[in-house]
N, C-alpha and C positions, 0 to 999 in steps of 0.2 A: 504494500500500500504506500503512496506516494505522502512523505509525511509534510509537504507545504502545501499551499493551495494554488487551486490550477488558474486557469486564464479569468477565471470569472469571482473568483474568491472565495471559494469553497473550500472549507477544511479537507486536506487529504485528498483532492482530489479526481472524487469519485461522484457518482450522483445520487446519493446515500439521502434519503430524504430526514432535514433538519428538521427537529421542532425549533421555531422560532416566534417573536414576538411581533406584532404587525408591523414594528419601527425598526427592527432589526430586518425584514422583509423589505420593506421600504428603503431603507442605507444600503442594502445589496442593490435591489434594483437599479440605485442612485448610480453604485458603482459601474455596474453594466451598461444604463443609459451614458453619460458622461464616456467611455468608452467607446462608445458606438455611434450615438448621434452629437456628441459633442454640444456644445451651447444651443444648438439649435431644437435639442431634446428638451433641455431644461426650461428653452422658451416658452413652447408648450405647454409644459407641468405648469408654470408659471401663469400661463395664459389663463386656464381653466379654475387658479385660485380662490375668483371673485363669483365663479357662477357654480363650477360642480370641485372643490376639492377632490368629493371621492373616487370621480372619473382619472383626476392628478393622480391620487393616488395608485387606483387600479392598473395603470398606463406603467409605474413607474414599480409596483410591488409585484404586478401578476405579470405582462408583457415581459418584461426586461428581467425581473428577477424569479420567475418560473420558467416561460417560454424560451426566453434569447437564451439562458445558462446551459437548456437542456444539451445533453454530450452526441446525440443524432446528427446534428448538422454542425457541419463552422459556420461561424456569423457571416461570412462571404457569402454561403450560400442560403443561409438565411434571408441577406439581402436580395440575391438573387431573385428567389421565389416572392416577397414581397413588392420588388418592382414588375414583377408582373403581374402579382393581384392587384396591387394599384392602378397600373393601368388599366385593368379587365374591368372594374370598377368603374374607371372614368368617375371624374367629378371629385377626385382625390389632390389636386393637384397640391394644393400645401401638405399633405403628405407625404405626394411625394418627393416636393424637394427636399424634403429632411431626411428622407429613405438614397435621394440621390446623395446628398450629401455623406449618408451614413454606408453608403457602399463605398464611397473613395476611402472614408476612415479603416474600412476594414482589407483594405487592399484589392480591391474591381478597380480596372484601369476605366478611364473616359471609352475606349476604344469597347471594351465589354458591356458596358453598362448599354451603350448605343446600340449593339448586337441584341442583347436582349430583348431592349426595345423594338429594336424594328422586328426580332423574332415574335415577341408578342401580335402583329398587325397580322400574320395570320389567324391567332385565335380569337384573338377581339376586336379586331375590326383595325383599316388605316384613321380612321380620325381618331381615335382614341389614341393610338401609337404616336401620331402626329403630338398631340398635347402633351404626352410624355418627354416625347425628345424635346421639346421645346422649355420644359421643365429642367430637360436634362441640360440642354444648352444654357437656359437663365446660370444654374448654378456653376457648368463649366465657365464660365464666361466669369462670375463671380473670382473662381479660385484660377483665374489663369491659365486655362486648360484649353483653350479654344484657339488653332484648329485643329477638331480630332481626327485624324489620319484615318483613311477610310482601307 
């Protein structure tokens, strides 16, 4: 048994189910979000203070510190599948800039993220792909990234 904690803060770890306290569930998640979607995560949690804290909270103790920890996926591929239920969805788009965002933090290049994207516009339609890359471009464009080699 691995005796430090692994990428996500887990003692030992392994996926050993903690008993823990809702505020100790919450400081994991913290840890997780902050990792993953960086500032723009915490904007969010933030956002939602004044009208649903427990939504904040749910976001930040169940998502990120149940879902995202679990040892099935890397968070790469995590993001993966996420930007293309966002897109499928459509009408996500502040989502998904946080998700584009939180894919470069976990190491998806510009160039993959794009692939995705357009690989999505067979399943759920080109206008919907269209709004994604264009989400995706807003944020490359933001971090410098623009132009992505095709």
């Amino acid at each position: 048994m691995n005796s430090g904690n692994d990428q996500f803060g887990r003692p030992g770890g392994d996926s050993t189910p903690i008993a823990e306290s809702r505020e100790e569930s919450f400081e994991r998640g913290m840890r997780i979000l902050s990792r993953i979607d960086g500032e723009s995560g915490r904007r969010v949690v933030d956002s939602l203070a004044d009208v649903s804290p427990e939504l904040g909270h749910q976001i930040v103790a169940w998502a990120f510190g149940e879902m995202y920890q679990r040892p099935g996926l890397a968070p790469r591929d995590r993001q993966l599948v996420t930007l293309g239920m966002l897109t499928a969805l459509g009408g996500c788009e502040p989502q998904l800039e946080v998700h584009v965002n939180a894919s470069l933090n976990v190491g998806l290049t510009p160039e993959q993220i794009v692939e995705a994207l357009l690989h999505a516009a067979v399943y759920c339609g080109i206008p919907r792909a269209i709004n994604a890359t264009m989400v995706a471009k807003k944020v490359f464009g933001e971090r410098g990234l623009l132009p992505v080699a095709s």
